[in-house]
C-alpha positions as CSV (number, residue, x, y, z in Angstrom):
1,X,1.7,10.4,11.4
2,X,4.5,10.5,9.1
3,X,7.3,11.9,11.2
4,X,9.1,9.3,12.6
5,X,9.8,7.5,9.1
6,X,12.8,5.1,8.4
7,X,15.2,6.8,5.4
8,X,17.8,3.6,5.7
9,X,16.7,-0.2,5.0
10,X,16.9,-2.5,8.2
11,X,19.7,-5.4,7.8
12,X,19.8,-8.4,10.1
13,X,22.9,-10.5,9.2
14,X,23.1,-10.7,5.3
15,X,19.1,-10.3,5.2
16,X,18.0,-6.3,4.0
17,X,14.4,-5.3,5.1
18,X,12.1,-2.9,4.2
19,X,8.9,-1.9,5.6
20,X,6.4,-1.0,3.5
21,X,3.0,0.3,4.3
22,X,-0.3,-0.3,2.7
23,X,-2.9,2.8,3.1
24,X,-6.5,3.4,1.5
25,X,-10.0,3.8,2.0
26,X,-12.4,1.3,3.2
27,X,-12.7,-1.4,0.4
28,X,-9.9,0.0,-2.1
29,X,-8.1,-3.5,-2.2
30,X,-5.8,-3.4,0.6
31,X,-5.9,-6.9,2.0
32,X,-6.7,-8.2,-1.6
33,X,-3.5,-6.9,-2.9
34,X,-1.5,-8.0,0.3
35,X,-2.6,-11.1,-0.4
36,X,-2.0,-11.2,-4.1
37,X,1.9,-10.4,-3.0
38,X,1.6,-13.1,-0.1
39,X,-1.1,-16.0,-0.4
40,X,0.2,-16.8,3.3
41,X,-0.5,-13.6,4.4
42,X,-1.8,-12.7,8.4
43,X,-4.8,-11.0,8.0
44,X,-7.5,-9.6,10.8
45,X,-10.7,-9.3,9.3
46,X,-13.9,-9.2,11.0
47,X,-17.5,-9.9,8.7
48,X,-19.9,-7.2,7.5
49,X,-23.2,-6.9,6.0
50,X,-20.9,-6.5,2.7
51,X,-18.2,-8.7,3.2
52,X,-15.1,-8.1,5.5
53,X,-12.9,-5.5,7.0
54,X,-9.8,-5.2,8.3
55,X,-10.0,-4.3,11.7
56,X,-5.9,-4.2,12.8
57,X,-3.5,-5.1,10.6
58,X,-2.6,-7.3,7.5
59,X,1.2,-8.7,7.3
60,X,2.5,-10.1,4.0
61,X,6.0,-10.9,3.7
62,X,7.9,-11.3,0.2
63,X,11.2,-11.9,-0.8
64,X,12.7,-10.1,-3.9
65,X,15.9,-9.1,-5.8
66,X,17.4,-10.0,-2.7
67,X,15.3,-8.1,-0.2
68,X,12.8,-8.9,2.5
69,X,9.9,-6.9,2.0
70,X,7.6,-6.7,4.7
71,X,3.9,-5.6,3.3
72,X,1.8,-3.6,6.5
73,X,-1.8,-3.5,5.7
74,X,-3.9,-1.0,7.4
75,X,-7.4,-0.8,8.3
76,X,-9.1,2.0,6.0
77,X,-12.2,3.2,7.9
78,X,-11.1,6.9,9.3
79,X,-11.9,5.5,13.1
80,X,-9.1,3.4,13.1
81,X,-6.5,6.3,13.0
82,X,-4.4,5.2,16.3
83,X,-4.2,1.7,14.6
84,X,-2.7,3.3,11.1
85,X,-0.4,5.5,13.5
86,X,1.5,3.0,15.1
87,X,1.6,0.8,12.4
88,X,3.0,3.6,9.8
89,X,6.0,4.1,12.8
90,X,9.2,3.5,11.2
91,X,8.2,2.6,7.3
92,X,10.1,3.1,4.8
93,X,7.5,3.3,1.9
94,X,4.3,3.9,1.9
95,X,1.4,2.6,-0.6
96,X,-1.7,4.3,-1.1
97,X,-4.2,2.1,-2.9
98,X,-7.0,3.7,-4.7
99,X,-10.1,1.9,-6.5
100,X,-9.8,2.7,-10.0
101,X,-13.7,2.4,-10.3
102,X,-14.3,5.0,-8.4
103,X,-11.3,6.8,-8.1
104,X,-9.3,8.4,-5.1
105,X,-10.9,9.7,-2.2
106,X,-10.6,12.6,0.3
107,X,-9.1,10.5,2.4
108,X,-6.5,8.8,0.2
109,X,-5.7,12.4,-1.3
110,X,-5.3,13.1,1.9
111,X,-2.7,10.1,2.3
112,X,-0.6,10.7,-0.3
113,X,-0.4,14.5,0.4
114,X,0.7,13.8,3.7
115,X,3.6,10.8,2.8
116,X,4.8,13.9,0.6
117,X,5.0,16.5,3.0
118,X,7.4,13.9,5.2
119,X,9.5,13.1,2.4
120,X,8.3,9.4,2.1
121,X,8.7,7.4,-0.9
122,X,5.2,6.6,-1.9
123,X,3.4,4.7,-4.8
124,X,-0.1,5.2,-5.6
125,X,-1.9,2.2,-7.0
126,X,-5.1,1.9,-9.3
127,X,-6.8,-1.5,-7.8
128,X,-9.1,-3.5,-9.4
129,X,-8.0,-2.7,-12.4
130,X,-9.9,-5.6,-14.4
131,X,-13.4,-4.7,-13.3
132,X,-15.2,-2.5,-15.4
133,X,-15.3,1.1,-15.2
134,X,-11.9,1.0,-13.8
135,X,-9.7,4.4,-15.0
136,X,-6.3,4.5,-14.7
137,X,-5.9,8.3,-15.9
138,X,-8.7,9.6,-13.4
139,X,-6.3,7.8,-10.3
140,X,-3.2,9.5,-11.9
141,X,-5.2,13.1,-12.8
142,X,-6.5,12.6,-8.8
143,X,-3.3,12.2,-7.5
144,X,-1.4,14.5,-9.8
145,X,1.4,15.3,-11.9
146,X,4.3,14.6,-9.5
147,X,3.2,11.0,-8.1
148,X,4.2,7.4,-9.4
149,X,0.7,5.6,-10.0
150,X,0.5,2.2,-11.2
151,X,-2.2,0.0,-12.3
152,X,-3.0,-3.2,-10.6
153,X,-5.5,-6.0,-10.6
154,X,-5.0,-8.4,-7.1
155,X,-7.9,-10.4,-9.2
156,X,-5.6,-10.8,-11.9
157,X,-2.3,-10.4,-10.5
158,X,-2.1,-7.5,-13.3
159,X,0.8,-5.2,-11.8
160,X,2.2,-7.1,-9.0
161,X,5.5,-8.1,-10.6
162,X,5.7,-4.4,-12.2
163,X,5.3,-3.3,-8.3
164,X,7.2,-5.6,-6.7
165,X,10.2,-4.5,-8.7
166,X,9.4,-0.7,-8.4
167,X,9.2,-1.0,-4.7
168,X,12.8,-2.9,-4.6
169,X,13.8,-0.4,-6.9
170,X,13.3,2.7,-4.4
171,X,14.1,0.6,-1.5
172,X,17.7,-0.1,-2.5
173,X,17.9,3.7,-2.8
174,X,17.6,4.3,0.8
């Protein structure tokens, strides 16, 4: 899925782009945090017995330290593979978000282990970081010694200015 990965930032005129893509199980925060970045964020959602889901894509678009940083959400039930396949084409970074109250899946493991293996700059996030039971050291112990985690609350907006600058940061290094 990772393959066809973009190591060099887009620019359009004097405007620099980077595509950044949001991964994570069902419920982990995904749209959430897409829309703590972008309150006028596209989102496809369709309702559930237990809220919503997204069933394509989310699109959040932010501009910082002088970038364009274009937020891809994908949908995180394993069924909607093809739809996390083309949307992954051509990113530049890749985001896995884990729910710090329960702590990463086999799937998000799965994620991150595969961003590494294609070279990918990734960032794992602990979500929901202001609900109880939330553990930031059993996301980093999950995902292991060699990847950045950060702590986040899209509640809160804990960690969104922290990741904003982080993901800038790594993005001018392309």
């Amino acid at each position: 899925m990772f393959e066809h990965h973009s190591d060099r930032l887009d620019h359009h005129g004097s405007e620099t782009r980077a595509k950044v893509v949001v991964f994570g199980s069902y419920h982990s925060g995904k749209t959430s945090l897409i829309r703590a970045i972008d309150p006028r964020a596209r989102l496809t959602e369709a309702p559930e017995k237990d809220g919503t889901t997204t069933v394509a894509l989310d699109l959040g678009v932010r501009e910082h330290r002088g970038m364009r940083i274009f937020f891809y959400g994908t949908p995180g039930q394993e069924r909607f593979g093809v739809a996390r396949d083309v949307i992954a084409f051509g990113l530049h970074m890749g985001l896995v978000v884990s729910d710090a109250t329960r702590g990463m899946t086999a799937f998000e493991k799965h994620l991150l282990s595969e961003l590494k293996a294609h070279g990918v700059p990734c960032i794992v996030l602990a979500s929901k970081m202001d609900l109880p039971g939330a553990s930031l050291d059993r996301v980093r112990n999950e995902a292991g010694n060699d990847a950045l985690v950060m702590p986040v609350s899209a509640g809160t907006g804990q960690g969104i200015g922290a990741l904003l600058d982080r993901v800038a940061d790594i993005a001018h290094r392309l």
